[in-house]
PDB file with SEQRES, HELIX, SHEET and CRYST1 records, atoms N, CA, C and O in Angstrom:
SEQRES   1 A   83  UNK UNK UNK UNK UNK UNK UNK UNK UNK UNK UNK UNK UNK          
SEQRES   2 A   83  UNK UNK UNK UNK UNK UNK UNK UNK UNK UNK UNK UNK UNK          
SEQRES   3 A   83  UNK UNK UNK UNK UNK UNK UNK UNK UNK UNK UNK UNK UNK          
SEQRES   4 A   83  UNK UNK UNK UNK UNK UNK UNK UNK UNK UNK UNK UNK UNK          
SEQRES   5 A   83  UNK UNK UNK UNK UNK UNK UNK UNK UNK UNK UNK UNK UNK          
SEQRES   6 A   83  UNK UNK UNK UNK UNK UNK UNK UNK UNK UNK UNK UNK UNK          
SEQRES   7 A   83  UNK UNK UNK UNK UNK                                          
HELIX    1 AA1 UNK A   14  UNK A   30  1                                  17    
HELIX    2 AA2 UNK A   31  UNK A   36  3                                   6    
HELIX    3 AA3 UNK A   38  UNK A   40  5                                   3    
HELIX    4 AA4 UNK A   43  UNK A   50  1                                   8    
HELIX    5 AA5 UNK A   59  UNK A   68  1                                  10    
HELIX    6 AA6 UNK A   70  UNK A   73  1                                   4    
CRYST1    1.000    1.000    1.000  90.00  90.00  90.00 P 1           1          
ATOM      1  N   UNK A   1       0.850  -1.182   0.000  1.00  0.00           N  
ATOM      2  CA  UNK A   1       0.000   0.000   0.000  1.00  0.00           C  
ATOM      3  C   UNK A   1       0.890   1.238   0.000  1.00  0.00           C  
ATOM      4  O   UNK A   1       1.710   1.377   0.908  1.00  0.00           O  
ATOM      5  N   UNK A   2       0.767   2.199  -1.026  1.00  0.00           N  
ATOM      6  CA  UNK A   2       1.465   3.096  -1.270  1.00  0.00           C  
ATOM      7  C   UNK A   2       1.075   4.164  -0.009  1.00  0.00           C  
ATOM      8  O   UNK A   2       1.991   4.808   0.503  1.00  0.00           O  
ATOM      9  N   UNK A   3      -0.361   4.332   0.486  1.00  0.00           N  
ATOM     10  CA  UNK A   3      -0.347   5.672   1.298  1.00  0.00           C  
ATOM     11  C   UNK A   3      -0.391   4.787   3.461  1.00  0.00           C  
ATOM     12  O   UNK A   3      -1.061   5.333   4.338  1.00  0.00           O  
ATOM     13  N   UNK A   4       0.064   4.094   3.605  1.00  0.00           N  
ATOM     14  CA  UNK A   4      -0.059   3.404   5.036  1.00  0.00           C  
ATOM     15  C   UNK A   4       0.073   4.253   6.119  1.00  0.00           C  
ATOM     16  O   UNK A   4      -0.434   4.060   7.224  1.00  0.00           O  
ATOM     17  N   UNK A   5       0.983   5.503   5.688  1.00  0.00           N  
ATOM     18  CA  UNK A   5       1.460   6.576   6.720  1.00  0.00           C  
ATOM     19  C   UNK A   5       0.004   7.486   6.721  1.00  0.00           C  
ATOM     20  O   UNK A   5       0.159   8.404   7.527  1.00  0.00           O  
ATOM     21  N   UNK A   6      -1.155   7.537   6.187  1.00  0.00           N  
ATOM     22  CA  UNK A   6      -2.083   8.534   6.661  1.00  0.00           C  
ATOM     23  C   UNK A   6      -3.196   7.929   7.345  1.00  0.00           C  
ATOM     24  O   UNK A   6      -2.805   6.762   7.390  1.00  0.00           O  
ATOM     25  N   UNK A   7      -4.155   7.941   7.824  1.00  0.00           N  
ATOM     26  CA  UNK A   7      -5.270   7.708   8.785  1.00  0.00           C  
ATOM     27  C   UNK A   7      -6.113   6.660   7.724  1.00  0.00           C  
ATOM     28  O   UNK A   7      -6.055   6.814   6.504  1.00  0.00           O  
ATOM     29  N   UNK A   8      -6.631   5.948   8.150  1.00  0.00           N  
ATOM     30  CA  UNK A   8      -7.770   5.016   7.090  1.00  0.00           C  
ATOM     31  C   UNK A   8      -9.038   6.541   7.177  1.00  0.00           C  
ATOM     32  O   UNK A   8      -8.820   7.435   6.359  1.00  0.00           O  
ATOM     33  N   UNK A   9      -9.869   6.668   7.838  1.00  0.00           N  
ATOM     34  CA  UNK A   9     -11.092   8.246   7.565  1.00  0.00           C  
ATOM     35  C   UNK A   9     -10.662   8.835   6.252  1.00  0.00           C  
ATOM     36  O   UNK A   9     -11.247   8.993   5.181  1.00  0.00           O  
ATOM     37  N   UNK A  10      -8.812   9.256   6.906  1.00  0.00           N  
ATOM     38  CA  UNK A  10      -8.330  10.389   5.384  1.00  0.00           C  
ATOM     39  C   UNK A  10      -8.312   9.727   4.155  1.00  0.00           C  
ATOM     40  O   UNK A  10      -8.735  10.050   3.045  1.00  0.00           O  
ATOM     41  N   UNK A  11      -7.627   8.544   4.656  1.00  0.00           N  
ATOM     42  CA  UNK A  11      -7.672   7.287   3.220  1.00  0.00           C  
ATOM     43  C   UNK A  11      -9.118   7.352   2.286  1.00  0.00           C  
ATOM     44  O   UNK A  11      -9.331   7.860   1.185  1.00  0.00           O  
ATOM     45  N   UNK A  12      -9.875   6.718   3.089  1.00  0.00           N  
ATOM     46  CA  UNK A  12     -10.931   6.653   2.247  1.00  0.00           C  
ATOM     47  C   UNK A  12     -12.031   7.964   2.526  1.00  0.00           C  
ATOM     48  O   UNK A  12     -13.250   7.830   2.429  1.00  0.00           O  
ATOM     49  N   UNK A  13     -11.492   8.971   2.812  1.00  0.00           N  
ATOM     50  CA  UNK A  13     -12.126   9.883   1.950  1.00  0.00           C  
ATOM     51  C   UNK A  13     -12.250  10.785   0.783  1.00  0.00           C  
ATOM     52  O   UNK A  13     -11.409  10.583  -0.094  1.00  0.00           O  
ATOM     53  N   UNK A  14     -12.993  11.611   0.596  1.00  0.00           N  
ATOM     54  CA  UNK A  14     -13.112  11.943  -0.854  1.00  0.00           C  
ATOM     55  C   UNK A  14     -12.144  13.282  -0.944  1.00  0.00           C  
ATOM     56  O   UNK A  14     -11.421  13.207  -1.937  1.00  0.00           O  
ATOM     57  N   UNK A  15     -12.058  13.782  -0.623  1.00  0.00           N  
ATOM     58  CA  UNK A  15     -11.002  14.630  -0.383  1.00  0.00           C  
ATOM     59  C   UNK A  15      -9.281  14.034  -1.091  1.00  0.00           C  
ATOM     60  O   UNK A  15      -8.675  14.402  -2.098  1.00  0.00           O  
ATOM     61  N   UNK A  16      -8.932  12.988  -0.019  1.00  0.00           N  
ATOM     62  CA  UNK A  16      -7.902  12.051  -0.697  1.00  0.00           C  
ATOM     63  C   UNK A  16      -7.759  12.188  -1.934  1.00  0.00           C  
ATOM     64  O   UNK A  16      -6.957  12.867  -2.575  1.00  0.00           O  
ATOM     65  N   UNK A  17      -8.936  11.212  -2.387  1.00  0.00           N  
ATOM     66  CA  UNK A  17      -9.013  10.747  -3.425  1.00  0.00           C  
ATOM     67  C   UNK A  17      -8.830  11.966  -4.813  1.00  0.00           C  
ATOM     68  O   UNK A  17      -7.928  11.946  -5.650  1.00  0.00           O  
ATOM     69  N   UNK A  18      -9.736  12.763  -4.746  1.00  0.00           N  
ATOM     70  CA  UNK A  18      -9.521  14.261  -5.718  1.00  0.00           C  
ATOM     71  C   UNK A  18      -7.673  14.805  -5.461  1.00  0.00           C  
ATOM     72  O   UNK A  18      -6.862  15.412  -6.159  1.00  0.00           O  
ATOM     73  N   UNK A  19      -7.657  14.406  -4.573  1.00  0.00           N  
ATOM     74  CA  UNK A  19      -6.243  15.480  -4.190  1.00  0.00           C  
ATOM     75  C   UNK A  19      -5.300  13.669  -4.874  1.00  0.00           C  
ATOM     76  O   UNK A  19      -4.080  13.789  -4.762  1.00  0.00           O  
ATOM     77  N   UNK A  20      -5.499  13.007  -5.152  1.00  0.00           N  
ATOM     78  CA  UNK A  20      -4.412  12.438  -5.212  1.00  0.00           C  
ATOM     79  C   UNK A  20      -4.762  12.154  -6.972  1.00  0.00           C  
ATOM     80  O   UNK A  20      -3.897  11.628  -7.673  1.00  0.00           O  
ATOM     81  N   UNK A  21      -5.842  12.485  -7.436  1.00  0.00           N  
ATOM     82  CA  UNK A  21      -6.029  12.849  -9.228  1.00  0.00           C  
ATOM     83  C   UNK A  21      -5.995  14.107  -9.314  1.00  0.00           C  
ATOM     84  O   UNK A  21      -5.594  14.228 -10.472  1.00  0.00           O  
ATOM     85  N   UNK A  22      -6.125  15.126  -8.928  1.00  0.00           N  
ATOM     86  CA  UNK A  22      -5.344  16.368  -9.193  1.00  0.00           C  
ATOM     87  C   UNK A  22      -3.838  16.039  -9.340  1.00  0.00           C  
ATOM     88  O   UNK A  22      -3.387  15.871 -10.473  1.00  0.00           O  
ATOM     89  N   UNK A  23      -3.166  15.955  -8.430  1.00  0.00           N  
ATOM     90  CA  UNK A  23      -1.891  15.637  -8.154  1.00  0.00           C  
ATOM     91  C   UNK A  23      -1.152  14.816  -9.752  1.00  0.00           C  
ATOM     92  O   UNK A  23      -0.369  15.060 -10.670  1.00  0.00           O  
ATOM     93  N   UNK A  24      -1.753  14.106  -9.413  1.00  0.00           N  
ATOM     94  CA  UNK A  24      -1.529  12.834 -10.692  1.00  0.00           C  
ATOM     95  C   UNK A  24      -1.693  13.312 -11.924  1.00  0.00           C  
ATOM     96  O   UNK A  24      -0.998  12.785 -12.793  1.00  0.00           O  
ATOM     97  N   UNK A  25      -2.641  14.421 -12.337  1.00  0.00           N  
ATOM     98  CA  UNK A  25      -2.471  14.738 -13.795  1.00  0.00           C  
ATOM     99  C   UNK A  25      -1.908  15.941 -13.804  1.00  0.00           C  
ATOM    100  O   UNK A  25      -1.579  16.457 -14.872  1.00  0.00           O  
ATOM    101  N   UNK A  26      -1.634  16.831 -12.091  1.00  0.00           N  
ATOM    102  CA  UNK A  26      -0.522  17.675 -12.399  1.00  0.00           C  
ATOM    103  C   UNK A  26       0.626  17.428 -12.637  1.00  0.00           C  
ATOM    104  O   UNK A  26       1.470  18.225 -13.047  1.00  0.00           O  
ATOM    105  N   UNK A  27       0.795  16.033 -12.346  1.00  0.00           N  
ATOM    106  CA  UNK A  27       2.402  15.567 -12.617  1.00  0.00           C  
ATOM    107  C   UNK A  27       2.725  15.185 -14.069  1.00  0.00           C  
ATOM    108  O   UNK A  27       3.765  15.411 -14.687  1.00  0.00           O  
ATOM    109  N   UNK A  28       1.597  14.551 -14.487  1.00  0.00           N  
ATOM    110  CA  UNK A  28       1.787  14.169 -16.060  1.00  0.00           C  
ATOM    111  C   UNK A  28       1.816  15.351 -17.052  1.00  0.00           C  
ATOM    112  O   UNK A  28       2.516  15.309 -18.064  1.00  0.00           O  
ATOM    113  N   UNK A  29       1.102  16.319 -16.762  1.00  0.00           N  
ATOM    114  CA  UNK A  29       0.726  17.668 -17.302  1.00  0.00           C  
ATOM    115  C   UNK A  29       2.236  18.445 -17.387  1.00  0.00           C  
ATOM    116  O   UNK A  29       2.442  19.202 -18.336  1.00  0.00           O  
ATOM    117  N   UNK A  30       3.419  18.199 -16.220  1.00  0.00           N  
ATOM    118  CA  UNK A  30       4.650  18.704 -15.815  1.00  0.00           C  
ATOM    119  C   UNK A  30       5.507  17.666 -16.834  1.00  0.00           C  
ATOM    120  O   UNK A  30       6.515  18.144 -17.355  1.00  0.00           O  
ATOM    121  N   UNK A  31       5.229  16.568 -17.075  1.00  0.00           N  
ATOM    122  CA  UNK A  31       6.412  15.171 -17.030  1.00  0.00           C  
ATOM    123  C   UNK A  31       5.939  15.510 -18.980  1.00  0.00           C  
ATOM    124  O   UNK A  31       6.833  15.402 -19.819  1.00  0.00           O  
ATOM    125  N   UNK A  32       4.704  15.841 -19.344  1.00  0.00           N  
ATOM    126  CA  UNK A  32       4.238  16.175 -20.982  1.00  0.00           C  
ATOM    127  C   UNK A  32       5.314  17.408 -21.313  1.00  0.00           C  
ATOM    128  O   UNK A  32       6.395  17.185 -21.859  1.00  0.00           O  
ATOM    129  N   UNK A  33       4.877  18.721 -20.913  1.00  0.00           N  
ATOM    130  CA  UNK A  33       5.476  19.746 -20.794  1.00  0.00           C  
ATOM    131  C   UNK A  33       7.132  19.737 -20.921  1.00  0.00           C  
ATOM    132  O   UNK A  33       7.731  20.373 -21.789  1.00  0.00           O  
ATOM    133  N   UNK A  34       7.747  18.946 -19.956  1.00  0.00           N  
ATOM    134  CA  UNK A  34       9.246  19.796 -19.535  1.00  0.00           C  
ATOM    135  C   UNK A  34       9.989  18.292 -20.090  1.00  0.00           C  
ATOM    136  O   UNK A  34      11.003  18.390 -20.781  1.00  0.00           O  
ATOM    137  N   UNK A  35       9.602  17.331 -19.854  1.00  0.00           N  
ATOM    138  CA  UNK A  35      10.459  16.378 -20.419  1.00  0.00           C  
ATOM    139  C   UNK A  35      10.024  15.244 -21.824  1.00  0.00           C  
ATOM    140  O   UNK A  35      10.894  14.644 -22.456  1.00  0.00           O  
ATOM    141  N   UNK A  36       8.769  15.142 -22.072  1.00  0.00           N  
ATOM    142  CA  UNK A  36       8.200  14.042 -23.488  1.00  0.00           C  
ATOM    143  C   UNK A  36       8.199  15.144 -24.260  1.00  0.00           C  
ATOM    144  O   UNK A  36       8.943  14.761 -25.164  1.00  0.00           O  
ATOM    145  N   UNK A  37       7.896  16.218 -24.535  1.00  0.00           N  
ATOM    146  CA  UNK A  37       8.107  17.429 -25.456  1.00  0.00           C  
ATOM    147  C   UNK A  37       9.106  18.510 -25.223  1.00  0.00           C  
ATOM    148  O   UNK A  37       9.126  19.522 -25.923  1.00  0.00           O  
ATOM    149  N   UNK A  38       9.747  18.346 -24.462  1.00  0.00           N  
ATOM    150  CA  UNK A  38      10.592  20.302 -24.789  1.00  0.00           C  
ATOM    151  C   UNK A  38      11.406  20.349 -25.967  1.00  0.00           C  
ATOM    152  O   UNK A  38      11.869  21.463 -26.211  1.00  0.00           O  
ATOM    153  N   UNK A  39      11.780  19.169 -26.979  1.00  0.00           N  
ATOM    154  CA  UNK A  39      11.971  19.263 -27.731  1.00  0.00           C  
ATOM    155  C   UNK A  39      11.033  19.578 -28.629  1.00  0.00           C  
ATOM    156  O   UNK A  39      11.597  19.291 -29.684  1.00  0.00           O  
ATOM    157  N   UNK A  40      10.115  19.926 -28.867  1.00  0.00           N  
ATOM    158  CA  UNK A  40       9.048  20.534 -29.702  1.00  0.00           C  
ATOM    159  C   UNK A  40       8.306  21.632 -28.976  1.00  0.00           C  
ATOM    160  O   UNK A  40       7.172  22.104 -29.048  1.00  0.00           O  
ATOM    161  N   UNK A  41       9.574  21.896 -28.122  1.00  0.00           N  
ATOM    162  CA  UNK A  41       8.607  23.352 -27.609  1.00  0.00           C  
ATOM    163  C   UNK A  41       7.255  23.745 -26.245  1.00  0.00           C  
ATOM    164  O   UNK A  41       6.525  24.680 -25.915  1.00  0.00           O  
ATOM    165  N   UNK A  42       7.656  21.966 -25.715  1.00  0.00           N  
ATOM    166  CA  UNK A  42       6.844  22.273 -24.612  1.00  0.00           C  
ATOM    167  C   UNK A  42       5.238  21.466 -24.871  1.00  0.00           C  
ATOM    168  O   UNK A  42       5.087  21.282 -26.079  1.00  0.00           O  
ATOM    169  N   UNK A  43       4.242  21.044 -24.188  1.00  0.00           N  
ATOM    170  CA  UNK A  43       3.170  21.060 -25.129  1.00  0.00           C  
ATOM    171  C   UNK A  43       2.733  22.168 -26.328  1.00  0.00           C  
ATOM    172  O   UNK A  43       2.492  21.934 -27.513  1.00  0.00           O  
ATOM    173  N   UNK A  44       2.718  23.332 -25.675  1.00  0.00           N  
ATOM    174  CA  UNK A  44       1.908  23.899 -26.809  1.00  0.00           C  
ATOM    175  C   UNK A  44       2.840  23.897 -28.183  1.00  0.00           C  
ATOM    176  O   UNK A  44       2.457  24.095 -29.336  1.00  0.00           O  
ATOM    177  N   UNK A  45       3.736  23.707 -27.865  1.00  0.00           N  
ATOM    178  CA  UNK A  45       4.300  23.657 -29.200  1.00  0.00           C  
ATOM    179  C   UNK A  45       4.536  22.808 -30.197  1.00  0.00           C  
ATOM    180  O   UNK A  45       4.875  22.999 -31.365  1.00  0.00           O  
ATOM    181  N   UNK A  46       4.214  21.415 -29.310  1.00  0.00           N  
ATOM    182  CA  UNK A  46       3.356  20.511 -30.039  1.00  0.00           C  
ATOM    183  C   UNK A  46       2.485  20.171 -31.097  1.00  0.00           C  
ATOM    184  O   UNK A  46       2.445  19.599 -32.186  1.00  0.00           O  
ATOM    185  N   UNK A  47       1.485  21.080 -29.880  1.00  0.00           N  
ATOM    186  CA  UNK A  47       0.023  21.231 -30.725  1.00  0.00           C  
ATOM    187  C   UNK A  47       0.331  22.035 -32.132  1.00  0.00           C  
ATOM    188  O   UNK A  47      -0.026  21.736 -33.271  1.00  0.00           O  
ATOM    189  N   UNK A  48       0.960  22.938 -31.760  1.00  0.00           N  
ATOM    190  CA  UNK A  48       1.083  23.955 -33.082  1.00  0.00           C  
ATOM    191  C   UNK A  48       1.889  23.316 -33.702  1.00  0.00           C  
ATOM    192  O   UNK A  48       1.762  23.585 -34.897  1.00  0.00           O  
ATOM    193  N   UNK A  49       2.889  22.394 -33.476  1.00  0.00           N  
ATOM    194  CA  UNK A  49       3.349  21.812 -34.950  1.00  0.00           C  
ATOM    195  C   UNK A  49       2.363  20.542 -35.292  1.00  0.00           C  
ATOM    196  O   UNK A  49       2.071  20.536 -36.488  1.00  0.00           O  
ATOM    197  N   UNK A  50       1.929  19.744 -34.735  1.00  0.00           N  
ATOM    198  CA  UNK A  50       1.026  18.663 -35.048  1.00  0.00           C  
ATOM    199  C   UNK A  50       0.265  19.332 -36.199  1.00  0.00           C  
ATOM    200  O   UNK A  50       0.324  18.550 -37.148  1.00  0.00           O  
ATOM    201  N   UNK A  51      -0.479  20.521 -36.567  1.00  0.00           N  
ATOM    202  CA  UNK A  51      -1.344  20.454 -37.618  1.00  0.00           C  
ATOM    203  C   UNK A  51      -0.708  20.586 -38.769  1.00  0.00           C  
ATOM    204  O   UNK A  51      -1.312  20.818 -39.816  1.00  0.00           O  
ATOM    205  N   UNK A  52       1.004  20.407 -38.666  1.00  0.00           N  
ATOM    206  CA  UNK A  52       2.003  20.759 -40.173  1.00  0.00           C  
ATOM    207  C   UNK A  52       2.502  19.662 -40.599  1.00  0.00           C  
ATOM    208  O   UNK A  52       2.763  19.606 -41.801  1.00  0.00           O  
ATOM    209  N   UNK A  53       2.780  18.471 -39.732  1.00  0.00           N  
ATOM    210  CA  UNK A  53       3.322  17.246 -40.091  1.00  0.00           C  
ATOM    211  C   UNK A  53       3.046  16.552 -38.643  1.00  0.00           C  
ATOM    212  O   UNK A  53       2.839  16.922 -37.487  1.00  0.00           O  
ATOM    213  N   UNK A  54       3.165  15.304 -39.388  1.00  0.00           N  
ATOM    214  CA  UNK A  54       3.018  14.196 -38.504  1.00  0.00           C  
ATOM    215  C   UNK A  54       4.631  14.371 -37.800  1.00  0.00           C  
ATOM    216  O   UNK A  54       5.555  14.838 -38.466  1.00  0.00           O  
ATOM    217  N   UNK A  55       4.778  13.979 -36.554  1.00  0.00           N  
ATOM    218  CA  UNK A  55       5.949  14.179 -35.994  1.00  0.00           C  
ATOM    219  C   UNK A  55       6.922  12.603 -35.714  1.00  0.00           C  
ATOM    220  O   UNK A  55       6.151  11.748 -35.277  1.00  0.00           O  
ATOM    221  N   UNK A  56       7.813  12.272 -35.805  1.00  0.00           N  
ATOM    222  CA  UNK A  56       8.465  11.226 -35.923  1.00  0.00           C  
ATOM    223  C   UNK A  56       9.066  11.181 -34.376  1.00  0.00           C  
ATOM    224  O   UNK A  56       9.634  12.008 -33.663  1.00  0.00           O  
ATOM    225  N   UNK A  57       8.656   9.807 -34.217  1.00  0.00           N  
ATOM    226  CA  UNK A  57       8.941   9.510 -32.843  1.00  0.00           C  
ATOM    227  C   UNK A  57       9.940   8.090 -32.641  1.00  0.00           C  
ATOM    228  O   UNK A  57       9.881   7.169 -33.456  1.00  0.00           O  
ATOM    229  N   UNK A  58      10.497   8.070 -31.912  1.00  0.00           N  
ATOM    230  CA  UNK A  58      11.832   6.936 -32.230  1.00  0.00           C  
ATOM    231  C   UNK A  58      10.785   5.897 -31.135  1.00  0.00           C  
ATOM    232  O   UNK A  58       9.699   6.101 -30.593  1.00  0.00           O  
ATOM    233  N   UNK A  59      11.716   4.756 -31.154  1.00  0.00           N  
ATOM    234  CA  UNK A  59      11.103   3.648 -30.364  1.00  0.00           C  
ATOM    235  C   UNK A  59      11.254   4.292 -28.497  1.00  0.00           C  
ATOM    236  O   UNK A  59      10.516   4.581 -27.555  1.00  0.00           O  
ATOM    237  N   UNK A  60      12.667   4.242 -28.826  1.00  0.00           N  
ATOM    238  CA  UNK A  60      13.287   5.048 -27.318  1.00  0.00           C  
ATOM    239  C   UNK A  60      12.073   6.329 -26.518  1.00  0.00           C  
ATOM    240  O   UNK A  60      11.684   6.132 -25.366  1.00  0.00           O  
ATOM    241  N   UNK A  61      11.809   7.032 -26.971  1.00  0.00           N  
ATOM    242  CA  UNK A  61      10.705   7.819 -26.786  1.00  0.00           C  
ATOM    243  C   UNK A  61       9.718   7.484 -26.719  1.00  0.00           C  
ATOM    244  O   UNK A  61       9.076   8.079 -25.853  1.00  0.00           O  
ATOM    245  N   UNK A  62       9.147   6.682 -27.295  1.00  0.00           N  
ATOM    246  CA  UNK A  62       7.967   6.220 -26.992  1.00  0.00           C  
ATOM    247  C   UNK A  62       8.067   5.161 -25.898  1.00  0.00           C  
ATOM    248  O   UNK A  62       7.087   5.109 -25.156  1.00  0.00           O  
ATOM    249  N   UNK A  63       9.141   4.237 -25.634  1.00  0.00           N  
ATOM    250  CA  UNK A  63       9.008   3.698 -24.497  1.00  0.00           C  
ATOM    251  C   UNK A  63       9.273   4.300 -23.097  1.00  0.00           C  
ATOM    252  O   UNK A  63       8.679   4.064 -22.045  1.00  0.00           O  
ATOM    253  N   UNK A  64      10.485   5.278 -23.380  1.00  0.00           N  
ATOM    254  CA  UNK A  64      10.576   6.425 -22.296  1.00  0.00           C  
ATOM    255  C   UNK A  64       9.213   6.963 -21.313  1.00  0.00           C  
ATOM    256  O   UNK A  64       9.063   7.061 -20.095  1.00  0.00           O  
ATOM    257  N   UNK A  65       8.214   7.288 -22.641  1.00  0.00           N  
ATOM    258  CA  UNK A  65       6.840   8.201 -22.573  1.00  0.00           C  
ATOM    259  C   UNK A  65       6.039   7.244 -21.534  1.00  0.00           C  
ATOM    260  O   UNK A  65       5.577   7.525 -20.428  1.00  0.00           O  
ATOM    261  N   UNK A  66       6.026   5.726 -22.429  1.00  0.00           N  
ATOM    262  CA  UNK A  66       5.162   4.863 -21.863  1.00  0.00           C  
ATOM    263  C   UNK A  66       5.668   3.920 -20.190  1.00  0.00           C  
ATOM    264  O   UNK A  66       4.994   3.057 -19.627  1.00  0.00           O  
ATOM    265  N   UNK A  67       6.829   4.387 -19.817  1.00  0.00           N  
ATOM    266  CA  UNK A  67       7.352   3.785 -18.637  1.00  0.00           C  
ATOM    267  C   UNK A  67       7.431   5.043 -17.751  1.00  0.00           C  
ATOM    268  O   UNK A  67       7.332   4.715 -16.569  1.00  0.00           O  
ATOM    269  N   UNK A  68       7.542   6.057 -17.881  1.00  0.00           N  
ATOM    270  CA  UNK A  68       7.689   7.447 -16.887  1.00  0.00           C  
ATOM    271  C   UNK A  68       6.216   7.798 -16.550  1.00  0.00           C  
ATOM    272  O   UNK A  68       6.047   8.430 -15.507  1.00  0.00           O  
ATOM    273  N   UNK A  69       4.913   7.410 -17.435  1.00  0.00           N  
ATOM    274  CA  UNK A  69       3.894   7.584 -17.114  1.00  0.00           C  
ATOM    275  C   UNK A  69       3.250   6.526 -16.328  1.00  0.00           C  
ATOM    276  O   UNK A  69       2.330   6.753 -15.542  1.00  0.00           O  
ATOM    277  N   UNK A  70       3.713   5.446 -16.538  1.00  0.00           N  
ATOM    278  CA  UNK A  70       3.523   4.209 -15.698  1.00  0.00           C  
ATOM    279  C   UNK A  70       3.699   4.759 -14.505  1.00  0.00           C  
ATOM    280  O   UNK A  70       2.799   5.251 -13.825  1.00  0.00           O  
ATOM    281  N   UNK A  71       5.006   4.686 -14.177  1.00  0.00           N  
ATOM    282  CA  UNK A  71       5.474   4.754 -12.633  1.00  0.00           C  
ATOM    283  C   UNK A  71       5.052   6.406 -12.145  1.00  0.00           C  
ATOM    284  O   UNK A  71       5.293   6.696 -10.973  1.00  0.00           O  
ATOM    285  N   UNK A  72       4.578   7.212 -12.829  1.00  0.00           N  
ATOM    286  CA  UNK A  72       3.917   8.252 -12.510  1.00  0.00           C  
ATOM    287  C   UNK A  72       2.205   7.367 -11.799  1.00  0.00           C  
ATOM    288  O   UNK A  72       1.829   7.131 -10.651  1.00  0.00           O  
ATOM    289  N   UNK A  73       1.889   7.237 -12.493  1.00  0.00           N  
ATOM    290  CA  UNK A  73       0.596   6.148 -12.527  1.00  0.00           C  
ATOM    291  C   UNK A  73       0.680   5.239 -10.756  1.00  0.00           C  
ATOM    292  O   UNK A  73      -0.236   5.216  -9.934  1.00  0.00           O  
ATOM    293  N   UNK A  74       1.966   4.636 -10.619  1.00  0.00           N  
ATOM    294  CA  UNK A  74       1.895   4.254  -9.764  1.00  0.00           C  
ATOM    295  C   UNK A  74       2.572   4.944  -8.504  1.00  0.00           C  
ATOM    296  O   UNK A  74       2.869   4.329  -7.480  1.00  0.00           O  
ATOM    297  N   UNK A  75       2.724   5.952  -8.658  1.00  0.00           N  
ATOM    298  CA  UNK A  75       3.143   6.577  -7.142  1.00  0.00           C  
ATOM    299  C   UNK A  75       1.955   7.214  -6.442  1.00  0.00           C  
ATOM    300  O   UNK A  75       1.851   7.526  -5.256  1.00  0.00           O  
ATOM    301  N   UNK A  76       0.887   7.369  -7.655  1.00  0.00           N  
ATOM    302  CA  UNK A  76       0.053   8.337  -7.210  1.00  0.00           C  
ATOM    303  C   UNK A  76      -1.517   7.064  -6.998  1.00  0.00           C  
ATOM    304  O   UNK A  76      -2.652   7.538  -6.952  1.00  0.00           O  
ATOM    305  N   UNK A  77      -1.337   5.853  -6.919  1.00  0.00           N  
ATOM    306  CA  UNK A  77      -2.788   5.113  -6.966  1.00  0.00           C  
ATOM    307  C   UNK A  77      -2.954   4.906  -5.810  1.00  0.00           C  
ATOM    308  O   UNK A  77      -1.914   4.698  -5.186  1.00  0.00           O  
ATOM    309  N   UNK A  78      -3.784   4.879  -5.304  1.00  0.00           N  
ATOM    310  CA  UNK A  78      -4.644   4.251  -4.259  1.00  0.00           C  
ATOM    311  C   UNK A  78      -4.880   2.816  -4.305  1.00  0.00           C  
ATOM    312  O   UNK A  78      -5.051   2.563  -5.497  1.00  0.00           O  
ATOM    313  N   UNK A  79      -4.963   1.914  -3.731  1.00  0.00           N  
ATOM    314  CA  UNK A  79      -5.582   0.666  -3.209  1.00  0.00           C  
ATOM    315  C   UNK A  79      -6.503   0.827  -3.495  1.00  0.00           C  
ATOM    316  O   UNK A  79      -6.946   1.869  -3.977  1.00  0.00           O  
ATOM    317  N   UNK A  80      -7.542  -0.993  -3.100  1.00  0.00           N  
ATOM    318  CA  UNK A  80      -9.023  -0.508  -3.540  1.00  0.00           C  
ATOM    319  C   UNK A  80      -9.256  -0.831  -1.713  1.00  0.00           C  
ATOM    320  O   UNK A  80     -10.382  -1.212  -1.391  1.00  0.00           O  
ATOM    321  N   UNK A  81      -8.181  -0.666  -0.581  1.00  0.00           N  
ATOM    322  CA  UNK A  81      -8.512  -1.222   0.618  1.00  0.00           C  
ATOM    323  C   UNK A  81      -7.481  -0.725   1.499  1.00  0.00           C  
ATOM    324  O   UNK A  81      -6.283  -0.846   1.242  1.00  0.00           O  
ATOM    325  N   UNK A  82      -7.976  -0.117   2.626  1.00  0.00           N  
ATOM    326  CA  UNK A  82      -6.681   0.676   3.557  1.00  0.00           C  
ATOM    327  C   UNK A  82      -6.333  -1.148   4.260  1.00  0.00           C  
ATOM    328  O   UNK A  82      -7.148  -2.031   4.527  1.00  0.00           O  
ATOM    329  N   UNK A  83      -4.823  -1.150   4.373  1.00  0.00           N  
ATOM    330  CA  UNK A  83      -4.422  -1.897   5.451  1.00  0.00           C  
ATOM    331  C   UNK A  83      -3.759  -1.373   6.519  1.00  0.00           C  
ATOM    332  O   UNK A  83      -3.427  -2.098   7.456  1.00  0.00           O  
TER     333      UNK A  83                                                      
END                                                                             
């Protein structure tokens, strides 16, 4: 169980829960931004090149993308059960 250090009440309340998906897509929103794109400028700069060409993505990057969001994924989940 990733959160054992807080109260079971705080655990399973709703509060938690919002604050720990806020959290979680502020981190991905940071991890998109400053490190899977700053070579294209950040997200938005992304977006603004996406409607000029398709953008070429190596294998390395895409597994990078798909393992940093994982373990993003898992620092921030909840159980479905306080122990």
């Amino acid at each position: 169980v990733n959160w054992k250090m807080v109260s079971e009440p705080f655990f399973l309340s709703n509060a938690f829960a919002v604050g720990l998906l806020a959290a979680h897509l502020l981190v991905l929103l940071l991890f998109a931004h400053f490190k899977w794109c700053r070579h294209d400028g950040g997200l938005l700069g992304l977006i603004r090149w996406s409607n000029k060409a398709t953008p070429h993505l190596s294998v390395d990057h895409v597994l990078y993308v798909m393992f940093t969001g994982n373990f993003v994924g898992v620092l921030f989940s909840r159980s479905l059960h306080y122990q």
